[in-house]
MARBA-3410 file (N, C-alpha, C, O; in Angstrom, 1 decimal):
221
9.2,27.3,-28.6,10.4,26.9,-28.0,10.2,26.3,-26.7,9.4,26.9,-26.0 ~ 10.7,25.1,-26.1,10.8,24.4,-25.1,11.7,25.3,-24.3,12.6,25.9,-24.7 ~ 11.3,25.3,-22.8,12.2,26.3,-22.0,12.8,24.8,-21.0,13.2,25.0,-19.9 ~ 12.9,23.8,-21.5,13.4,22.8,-20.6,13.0,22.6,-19.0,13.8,22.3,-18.1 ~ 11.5,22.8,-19.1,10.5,22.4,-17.6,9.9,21.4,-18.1,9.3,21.2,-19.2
10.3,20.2,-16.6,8.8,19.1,-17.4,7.7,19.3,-16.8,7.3,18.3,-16.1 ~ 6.8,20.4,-17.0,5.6,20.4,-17.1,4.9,19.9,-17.6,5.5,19.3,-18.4 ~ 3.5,19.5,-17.8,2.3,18.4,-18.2,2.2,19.6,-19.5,1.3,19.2,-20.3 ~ 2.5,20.6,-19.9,1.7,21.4,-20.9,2.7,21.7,-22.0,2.6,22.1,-23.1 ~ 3.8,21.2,-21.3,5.3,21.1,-22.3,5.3,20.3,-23.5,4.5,19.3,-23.6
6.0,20.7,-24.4,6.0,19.6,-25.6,7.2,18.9,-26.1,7.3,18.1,-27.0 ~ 8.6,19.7,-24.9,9.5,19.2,-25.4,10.1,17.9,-24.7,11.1,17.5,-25.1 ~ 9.5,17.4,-23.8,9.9,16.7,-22.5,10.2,15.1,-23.5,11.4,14.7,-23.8 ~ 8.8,14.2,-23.9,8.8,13.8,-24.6,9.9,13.3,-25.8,10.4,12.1,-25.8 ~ 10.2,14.2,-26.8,11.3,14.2,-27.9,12.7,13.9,-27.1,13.4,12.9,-27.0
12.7,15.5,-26.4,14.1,14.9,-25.8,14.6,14.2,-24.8,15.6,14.5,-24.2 ~ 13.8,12.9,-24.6,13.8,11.7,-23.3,14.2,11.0,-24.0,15.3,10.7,-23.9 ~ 13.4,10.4,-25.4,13.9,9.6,-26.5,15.6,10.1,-27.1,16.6,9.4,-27.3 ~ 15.4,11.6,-27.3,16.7,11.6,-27.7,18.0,11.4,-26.8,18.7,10.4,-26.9 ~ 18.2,12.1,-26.1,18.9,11.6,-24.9,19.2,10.2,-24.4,20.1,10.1,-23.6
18.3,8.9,-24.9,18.0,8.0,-24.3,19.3,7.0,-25.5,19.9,5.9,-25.3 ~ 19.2,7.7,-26.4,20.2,7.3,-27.3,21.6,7.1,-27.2,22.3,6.3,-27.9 ~ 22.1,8.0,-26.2,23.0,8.0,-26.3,23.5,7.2,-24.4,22.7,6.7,-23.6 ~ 24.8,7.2,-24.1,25.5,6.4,-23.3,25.4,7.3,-21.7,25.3,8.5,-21.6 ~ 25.4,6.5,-20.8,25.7,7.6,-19.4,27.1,8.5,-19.7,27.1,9.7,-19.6
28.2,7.6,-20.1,29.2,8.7,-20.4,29.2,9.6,-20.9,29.6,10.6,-20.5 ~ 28.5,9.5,-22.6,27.9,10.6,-23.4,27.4,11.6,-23.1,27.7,12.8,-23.5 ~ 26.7,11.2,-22.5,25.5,12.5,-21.4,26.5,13.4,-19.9,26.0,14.2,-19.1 ~ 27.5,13.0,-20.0,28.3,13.3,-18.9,29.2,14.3,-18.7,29.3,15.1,-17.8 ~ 30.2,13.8,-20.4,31.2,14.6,-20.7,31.4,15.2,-22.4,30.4,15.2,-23.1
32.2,15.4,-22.7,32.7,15.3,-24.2,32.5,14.5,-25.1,32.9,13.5,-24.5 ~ 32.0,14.1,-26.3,31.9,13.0,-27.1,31.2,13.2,-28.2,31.5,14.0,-29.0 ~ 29.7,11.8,-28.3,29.1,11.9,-29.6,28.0,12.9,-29.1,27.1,12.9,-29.9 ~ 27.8,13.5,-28.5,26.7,14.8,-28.1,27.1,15.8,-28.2,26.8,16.5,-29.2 ~ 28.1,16.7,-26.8,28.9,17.7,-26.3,29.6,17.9,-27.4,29.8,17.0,-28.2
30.2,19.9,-27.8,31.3,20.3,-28.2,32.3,20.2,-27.0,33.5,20.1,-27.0 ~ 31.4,20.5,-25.8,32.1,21.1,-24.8,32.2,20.1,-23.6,31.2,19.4,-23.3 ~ 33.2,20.1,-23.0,33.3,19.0,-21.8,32.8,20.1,-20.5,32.8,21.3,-20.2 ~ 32.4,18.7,-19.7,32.1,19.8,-18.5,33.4,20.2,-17.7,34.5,19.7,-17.9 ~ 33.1,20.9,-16.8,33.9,21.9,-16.5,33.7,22.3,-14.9,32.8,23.1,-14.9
34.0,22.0,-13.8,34.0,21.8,-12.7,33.5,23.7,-11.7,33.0,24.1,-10.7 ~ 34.3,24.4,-13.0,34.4,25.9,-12.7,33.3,26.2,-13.1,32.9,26.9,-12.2 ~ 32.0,25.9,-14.4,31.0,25.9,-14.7,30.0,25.0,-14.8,29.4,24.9,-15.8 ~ 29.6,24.3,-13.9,28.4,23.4,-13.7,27.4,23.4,-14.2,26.7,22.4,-14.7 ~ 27.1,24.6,-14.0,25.8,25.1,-14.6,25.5,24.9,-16.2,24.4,24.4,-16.6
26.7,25.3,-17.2,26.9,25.8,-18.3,27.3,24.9,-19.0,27.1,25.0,-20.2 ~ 28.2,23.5,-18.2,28.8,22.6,-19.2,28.3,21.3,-19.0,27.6,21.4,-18.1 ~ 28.3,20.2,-19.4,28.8,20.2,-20.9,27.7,21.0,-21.9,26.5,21.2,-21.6 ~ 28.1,21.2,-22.9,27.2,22.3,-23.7,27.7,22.2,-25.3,28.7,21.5,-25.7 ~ 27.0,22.7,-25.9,27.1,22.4,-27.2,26.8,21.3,-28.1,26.7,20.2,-27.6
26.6,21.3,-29.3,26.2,20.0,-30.2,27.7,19.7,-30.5,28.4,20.7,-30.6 ~ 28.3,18.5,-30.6,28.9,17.9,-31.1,29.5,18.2,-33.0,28.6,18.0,-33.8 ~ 30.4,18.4,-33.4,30.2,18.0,-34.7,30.6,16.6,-35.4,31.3,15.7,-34.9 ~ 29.8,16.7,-36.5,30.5,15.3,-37.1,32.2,14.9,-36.6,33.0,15.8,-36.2 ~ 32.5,14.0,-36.7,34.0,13.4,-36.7,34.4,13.7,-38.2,33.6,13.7,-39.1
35.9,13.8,-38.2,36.6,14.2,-39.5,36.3,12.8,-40.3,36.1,11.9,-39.5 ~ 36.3,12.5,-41.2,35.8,11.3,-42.2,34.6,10.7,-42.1,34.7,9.6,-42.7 ~ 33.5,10.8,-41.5,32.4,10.4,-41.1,31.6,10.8,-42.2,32.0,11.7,-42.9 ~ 30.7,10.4,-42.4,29.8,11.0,-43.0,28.4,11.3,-42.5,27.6,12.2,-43.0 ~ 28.0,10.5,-41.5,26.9,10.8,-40.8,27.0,11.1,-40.1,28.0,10.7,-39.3
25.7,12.4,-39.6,25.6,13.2,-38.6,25.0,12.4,-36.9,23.8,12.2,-36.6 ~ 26.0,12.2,-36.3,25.4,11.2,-35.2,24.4,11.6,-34.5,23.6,10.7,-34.1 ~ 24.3,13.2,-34.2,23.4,13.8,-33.8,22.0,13.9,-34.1,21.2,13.6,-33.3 ~ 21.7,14.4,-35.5,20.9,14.2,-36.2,19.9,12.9,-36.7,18.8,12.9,-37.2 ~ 21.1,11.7,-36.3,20.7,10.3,-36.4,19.7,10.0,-35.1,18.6,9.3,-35.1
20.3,10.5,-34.4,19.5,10.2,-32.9,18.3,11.0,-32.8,17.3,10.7,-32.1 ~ 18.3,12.2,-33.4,17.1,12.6,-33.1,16.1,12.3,-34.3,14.9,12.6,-34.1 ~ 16.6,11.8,-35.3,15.5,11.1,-36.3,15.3,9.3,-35.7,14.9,8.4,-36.4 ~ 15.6,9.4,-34.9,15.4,8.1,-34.2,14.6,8.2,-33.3,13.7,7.4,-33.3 ~ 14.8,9.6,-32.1,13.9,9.7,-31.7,12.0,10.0,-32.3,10.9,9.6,-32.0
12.3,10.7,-33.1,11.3,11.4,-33.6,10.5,10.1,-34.2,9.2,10.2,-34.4 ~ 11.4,8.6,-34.6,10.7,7.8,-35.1,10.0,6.8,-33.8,9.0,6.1,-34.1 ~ 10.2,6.8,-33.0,10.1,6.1,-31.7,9.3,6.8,-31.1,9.1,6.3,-30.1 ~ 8.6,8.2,-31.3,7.5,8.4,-30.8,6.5,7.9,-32.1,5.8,7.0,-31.8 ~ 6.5,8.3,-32.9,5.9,7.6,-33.9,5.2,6.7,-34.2,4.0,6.8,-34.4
6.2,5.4,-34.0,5.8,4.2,-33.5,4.7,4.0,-33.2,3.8,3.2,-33.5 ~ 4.7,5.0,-32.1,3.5,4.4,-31.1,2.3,5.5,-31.0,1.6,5.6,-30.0 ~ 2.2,6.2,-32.1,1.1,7.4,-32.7,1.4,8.2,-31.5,0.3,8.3,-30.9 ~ 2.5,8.8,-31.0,2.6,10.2,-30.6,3.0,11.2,-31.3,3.9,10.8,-32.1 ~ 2.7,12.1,-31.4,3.1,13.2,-32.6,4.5,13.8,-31.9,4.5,14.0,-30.7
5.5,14.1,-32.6,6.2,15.1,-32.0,6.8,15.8,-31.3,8.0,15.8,-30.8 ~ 5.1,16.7,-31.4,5.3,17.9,-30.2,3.9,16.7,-29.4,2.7,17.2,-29.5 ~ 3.9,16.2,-29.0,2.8,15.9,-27.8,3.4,16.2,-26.5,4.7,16.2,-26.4 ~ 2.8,16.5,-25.8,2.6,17.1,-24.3,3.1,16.3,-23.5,2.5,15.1,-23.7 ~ 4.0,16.3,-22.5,4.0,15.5,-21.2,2.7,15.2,-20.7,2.3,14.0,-20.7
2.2,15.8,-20.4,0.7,15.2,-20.1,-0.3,14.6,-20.7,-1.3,14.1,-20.2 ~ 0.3,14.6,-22.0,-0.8,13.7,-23.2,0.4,12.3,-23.3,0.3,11.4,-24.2 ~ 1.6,12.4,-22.2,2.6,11.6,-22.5,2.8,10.4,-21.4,3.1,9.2,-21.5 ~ 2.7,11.1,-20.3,3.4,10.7,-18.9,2.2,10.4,-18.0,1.3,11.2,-18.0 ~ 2.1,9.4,-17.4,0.5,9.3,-16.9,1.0,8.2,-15.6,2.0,7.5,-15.6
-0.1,8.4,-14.4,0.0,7.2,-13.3,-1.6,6.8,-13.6,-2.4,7.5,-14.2 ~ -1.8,5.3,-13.1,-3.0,4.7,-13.1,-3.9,4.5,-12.0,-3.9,3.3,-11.8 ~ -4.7,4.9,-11.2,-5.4,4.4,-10.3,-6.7,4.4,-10.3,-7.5,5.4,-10.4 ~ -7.2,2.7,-10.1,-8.0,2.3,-10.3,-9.2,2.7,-11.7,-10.4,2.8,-11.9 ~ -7.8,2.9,-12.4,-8.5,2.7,-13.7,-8.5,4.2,-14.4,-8.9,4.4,-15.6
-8.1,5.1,-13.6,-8.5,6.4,-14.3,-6.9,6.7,-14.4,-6.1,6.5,-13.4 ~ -6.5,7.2,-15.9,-5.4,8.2,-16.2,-4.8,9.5,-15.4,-5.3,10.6,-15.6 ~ -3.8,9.4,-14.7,-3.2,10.9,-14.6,-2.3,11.5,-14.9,-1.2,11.3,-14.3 ~ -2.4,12.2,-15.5,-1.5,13.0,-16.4,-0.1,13.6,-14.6,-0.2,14.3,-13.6 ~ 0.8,13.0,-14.8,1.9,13.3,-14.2,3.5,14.1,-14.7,4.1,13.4,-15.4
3.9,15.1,-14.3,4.8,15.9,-14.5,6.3,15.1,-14.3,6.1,13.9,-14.1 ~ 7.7,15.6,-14.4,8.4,15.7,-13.7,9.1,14.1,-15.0,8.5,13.6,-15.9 ~ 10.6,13.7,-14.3,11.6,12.9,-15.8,12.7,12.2,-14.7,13.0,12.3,-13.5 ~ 13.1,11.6,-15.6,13.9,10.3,-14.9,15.3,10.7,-14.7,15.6,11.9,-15.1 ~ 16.6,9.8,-14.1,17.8,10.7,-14.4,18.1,11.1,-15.5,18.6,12.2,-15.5
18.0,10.6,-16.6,18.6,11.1,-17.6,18.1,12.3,-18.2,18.8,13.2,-18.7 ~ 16.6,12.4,-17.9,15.8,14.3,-18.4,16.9,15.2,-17.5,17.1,16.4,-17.9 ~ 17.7,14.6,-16.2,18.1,16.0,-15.6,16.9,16.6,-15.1,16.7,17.7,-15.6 ~ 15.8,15.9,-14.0,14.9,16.7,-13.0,15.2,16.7,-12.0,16.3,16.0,-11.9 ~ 14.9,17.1,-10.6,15.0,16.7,-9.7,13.6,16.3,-8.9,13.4,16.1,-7.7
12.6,16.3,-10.0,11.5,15.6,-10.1,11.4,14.3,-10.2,10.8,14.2,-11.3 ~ 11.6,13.5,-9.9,12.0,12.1,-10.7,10.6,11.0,-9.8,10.3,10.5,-8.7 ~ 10.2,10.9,-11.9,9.2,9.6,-11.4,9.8,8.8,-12.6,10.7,9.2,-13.4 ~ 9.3,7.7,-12.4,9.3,6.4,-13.6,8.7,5.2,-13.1,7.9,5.2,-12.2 ~ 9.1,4.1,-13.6,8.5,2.7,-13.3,9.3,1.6,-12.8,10.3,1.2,-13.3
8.7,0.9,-11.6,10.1,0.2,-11.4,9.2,-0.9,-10.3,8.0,-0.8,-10.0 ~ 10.1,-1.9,-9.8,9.9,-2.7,-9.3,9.1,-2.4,-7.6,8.7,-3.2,-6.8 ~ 9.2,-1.0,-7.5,8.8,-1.5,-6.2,7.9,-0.1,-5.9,8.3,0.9,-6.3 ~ 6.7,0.0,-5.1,5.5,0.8,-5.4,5.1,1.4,-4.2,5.9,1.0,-3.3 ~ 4.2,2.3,-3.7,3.8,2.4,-2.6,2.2,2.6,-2.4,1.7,3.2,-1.5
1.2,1.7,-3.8,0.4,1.9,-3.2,-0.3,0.1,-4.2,0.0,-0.3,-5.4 ~ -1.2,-0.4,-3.3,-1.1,-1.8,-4.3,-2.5,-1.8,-4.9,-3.5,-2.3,-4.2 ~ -2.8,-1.4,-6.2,-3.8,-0.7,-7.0,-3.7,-1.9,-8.4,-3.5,-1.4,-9.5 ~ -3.7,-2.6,-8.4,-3.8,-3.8,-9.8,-3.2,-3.6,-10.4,-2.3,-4.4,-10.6 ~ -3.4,-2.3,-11.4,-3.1,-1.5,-12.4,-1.6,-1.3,-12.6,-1.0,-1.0,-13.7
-0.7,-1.6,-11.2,0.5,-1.0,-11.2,0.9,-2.6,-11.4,2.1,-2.9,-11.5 ~ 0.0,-3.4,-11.4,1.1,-4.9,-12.1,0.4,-5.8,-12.7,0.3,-7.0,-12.5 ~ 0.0,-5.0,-13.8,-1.2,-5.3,-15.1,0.0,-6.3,-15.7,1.0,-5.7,-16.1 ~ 0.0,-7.1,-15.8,0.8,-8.2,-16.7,0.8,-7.9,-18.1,1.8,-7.9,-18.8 ~ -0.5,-7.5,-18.6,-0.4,-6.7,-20.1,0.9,-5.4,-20.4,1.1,-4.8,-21.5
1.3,-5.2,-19.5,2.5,-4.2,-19.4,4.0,-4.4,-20.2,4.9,-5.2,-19.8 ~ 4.0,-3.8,-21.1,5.0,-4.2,-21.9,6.2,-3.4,-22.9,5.7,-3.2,-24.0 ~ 7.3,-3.0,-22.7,7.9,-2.2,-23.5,7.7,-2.0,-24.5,7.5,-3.1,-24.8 ~ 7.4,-1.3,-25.9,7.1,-1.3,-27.2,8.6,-1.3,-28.4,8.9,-1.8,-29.4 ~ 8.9,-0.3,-27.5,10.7,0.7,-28.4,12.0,0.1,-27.6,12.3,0.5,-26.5
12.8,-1.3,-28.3,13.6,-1.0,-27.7,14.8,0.1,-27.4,15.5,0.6,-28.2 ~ 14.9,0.1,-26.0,15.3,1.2,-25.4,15.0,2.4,-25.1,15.8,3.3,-25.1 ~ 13.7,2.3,-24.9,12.9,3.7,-24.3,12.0,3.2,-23.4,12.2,2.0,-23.2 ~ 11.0,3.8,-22.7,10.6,3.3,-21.8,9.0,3.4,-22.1,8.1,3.1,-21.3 ~ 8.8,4.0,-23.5,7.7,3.8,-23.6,6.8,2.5,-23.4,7.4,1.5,-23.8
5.7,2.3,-23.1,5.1,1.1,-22.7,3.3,1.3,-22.4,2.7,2.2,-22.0 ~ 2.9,-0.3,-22.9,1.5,-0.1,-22.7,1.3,-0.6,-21.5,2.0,-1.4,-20.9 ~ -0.3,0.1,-20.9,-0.5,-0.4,-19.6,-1.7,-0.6,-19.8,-2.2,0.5,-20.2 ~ -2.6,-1.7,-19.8,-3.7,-2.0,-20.3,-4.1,-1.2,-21.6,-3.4,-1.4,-22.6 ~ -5.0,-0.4,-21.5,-5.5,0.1,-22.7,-4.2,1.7,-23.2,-3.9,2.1,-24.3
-3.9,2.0,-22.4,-3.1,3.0,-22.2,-1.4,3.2,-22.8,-0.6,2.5,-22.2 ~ -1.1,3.7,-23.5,-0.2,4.2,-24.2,1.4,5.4,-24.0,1.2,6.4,-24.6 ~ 2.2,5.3,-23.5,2.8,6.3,-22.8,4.2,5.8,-21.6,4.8,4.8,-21.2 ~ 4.1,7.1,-21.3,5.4,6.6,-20.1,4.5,6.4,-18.7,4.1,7.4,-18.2 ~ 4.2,4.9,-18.2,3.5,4.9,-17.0,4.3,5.3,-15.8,5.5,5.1,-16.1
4.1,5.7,-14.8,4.6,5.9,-13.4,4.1,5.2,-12.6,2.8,5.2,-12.5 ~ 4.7,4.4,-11.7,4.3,4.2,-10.5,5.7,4.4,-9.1,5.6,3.9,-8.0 ~ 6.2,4.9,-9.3,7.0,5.4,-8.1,8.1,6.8,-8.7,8.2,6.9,-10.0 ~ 8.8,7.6,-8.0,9.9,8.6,-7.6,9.1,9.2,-6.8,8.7,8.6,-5.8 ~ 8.8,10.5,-7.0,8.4,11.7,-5.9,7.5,10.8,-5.1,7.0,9.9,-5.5
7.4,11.1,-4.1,6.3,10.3,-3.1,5.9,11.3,-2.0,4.7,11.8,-2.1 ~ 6.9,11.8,-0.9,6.2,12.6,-0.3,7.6,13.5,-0.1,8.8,13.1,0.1 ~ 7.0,15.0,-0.3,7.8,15.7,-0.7,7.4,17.4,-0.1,6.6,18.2,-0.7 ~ 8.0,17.6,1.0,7.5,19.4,1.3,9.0,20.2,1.3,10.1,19.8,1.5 ~ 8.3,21.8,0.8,9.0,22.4,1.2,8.7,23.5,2.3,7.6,24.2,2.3
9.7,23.7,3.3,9.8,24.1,4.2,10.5,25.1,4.6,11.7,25.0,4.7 ~ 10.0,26.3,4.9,10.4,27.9,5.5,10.7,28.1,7.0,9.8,28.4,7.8 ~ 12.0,28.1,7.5,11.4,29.2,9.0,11.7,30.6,8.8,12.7,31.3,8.4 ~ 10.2,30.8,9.1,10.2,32.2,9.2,9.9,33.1,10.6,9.8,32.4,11.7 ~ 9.9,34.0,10.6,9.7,34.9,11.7,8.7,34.8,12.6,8.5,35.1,13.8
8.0,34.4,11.5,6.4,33.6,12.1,6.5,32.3,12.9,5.9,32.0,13.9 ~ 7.5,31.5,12.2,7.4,30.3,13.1,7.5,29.6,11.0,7.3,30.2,9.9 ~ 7.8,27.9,11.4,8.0,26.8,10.1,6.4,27.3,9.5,5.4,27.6,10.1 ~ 6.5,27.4,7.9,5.7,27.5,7.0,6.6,26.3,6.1,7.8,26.3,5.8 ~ 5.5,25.5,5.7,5.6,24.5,4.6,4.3,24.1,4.2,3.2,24.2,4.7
4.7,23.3,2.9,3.5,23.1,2.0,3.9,21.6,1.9,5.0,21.2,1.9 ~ 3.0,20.8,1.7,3.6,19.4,1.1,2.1,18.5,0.0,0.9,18.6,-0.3 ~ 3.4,17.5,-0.5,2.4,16.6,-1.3,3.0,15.1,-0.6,4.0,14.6,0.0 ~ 1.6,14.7,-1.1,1.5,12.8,-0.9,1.1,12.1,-1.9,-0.1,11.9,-1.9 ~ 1.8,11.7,-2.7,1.9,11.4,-4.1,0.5,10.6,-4.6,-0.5,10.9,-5.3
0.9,9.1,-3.7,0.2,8.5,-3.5,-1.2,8.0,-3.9,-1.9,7.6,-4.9 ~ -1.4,8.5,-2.0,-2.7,8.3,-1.3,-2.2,8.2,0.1,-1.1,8.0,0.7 ~ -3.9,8.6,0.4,-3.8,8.3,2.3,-4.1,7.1,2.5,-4.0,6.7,3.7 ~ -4.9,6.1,1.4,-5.9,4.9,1.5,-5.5,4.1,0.7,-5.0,4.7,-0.3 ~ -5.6,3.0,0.5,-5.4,1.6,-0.2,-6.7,1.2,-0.6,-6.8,0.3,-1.5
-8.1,2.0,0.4,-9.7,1.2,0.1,-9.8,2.1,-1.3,-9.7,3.3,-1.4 ~ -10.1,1.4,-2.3,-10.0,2.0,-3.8,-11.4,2.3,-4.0,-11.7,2.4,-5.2 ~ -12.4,2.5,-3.2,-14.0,2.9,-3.0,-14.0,3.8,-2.7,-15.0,4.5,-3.0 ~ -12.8,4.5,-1.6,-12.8,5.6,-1.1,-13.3,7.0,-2.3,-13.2,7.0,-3.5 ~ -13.8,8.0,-1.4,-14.0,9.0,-2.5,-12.3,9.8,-2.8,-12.1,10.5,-3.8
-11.3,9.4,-1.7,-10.5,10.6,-1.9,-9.6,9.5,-2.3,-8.5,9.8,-1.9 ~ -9.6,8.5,-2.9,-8.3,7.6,-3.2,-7.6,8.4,-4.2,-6.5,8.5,-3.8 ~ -7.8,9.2,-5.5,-7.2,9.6,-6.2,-6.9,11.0,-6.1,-6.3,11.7,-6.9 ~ -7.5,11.2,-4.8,-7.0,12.9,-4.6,-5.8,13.1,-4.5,-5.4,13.9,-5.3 ~ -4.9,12.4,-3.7,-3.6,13.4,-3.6,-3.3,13.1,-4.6,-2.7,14.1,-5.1
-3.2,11.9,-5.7,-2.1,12.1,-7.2,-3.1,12.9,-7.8,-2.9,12.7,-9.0 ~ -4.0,13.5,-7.7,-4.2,14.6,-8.8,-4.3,15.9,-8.3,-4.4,17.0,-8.9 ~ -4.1,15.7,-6.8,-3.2,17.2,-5.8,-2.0,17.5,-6.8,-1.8,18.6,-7.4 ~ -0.7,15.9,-6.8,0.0,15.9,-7.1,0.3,16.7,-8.9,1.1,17.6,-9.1 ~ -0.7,16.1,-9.9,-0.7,16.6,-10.8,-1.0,17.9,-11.1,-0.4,18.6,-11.9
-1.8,18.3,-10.4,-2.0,20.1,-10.8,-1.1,21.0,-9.5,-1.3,22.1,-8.9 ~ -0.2,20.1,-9.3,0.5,21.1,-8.5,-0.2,21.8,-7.5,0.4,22.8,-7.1 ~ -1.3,21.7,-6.9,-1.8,22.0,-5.7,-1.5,21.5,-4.3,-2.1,20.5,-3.8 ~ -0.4,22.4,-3.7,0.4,21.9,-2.6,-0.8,21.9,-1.1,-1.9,22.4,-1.3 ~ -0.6,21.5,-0.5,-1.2,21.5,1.2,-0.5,22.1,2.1,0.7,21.8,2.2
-1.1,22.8,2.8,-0.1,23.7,3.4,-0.1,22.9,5.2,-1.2,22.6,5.7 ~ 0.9,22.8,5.7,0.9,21.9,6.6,0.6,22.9,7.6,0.8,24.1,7.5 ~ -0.4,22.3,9.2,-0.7,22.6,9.9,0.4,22.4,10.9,0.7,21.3,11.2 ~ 1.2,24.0,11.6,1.9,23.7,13.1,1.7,24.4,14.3,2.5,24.0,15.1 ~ 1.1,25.3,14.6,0.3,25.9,15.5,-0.8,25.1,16.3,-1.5,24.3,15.6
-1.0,25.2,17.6,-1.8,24.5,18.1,-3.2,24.5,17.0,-3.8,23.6,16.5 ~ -3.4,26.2,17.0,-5.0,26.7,16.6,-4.8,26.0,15.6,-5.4,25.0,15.6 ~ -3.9,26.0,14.2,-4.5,25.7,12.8,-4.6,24.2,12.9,-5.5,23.8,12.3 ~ -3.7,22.9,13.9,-4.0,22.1,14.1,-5.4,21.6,14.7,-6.0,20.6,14.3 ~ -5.9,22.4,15.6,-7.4,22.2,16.2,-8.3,22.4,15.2,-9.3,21.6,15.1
-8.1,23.8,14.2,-9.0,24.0,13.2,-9.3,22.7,12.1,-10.4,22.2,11.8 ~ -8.2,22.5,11.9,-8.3,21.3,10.9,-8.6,19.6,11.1,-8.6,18.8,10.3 ~ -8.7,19.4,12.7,-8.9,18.1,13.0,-10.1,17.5,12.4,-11.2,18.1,12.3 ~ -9.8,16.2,11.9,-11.3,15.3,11.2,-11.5,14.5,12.6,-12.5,14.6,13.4 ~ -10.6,13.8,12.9,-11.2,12.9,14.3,-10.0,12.8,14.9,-8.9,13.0,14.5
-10.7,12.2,16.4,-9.7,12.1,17.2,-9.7,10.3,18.0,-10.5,9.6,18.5 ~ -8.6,10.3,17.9,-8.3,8.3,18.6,-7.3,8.4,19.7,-6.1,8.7,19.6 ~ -8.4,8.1,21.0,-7.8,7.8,22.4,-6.8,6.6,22.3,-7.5,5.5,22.0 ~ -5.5,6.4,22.5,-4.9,5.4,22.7,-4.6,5.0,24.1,-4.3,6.0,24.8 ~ -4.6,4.1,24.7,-4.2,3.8,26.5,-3.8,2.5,26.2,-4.4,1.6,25.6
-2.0,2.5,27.2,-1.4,1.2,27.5,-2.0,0.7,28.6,-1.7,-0.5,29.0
END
């Protein structure tokens, strides 16, 4: 059973992005070809809810239609199923695969990566001309040799932050990179910080700042 996390180890992320993708922003909104239930301003949390039933004289199940649509549209493109967000969702840099977490508006994350016109880091790969939709209306797509939902922008830099009794405690990520030199040894560290969820705990104390310094640059006007 899918517990509705888009985690990299998940299998339901996948199926239900196609499914969902089927249907209308309004659809996904309120009452209709999805919902029994409309949302509900008193329950946010809870509505809209339910499968839809058929319409009285219909004969086909709209619901069922879409998700054998979905199910065909991973297909297509030899994903099984149940494949993994991580065997699903990937960023590119300088050539190596990484498996990335987290869904667009319509998954309902507040993770939100996808693909789009505009980048923050300029790595080739993110504007491989071989890049090309496969399904219309999904976002599956090839990226050179690569197969899946590519990413190159949402989350970018992102902490969460505590005051505590101690003084601010926060952790953060940089999606990214610190570097553009694609030789660097650490160019692909923070997006695979980012993928295994290994946060950085930010330095605010004089001491843990001094502890941690790599170098220092004299500036004078």
């Amino acid at each position: 059973d899918w517990d509705g996390v888009y985690d990299l180890d998940r299998s339901g992320p996948p199926l239900w992005r196609e499914f969902v993708g089927r249907f209308s922003s309004d659809e996904l909104l309120d009452q209709g070809a999805l919902w029994a239930e409309p949302f509900d301003p008193t329950d946010p949390l809870g509505t809209p809810s339910g499968l839809a039933a058929t319409p009285e004289g219909e004969q086909a199940d709209v619901v069922l239609e879409r998700l054998a649509r979905a199910v065909q549209t991973l297909d297509a493109v030899g994903l099984p199923v149940d494949v993994t967000l991580g065997d699903a969702q990937f960023a590119m840099r300088d050539g190596e695969r990484i498996p990335i977490h987290g869904g667009n508006a319509a998954d309902g994350t507040t993770n939100i990566v996808g693909w789009g016109s505009g980048w923050s880091i300029l790595d080739p790969a993110l504007d491989d001309p071989t890049r090309e939709r496969i399904v219309e209306g999904s976002g599956l797509a090839t990226l050179g040799d690569e197969t899946g939902y590519p990413v190159n922008n949402g989350t970018s830099f992102l902490m969460a932050l505590a005051y505590t009794d101690d003084g601010p405690q926060a952790q953060v990520f940089l999606t990214y990179s610190d570097t553009e030199d694609r030789s660097a040894d650490d160019y692909t560290a923070a997006t695979e910080r980012f993928s295994a969820k290994d946060w950085r705990t930010v330095d605010f104390t004089a001491s843990d700042v001094e502890a941690d310094t790599r170098s220092t640059v004299t500036v004078r006007g």
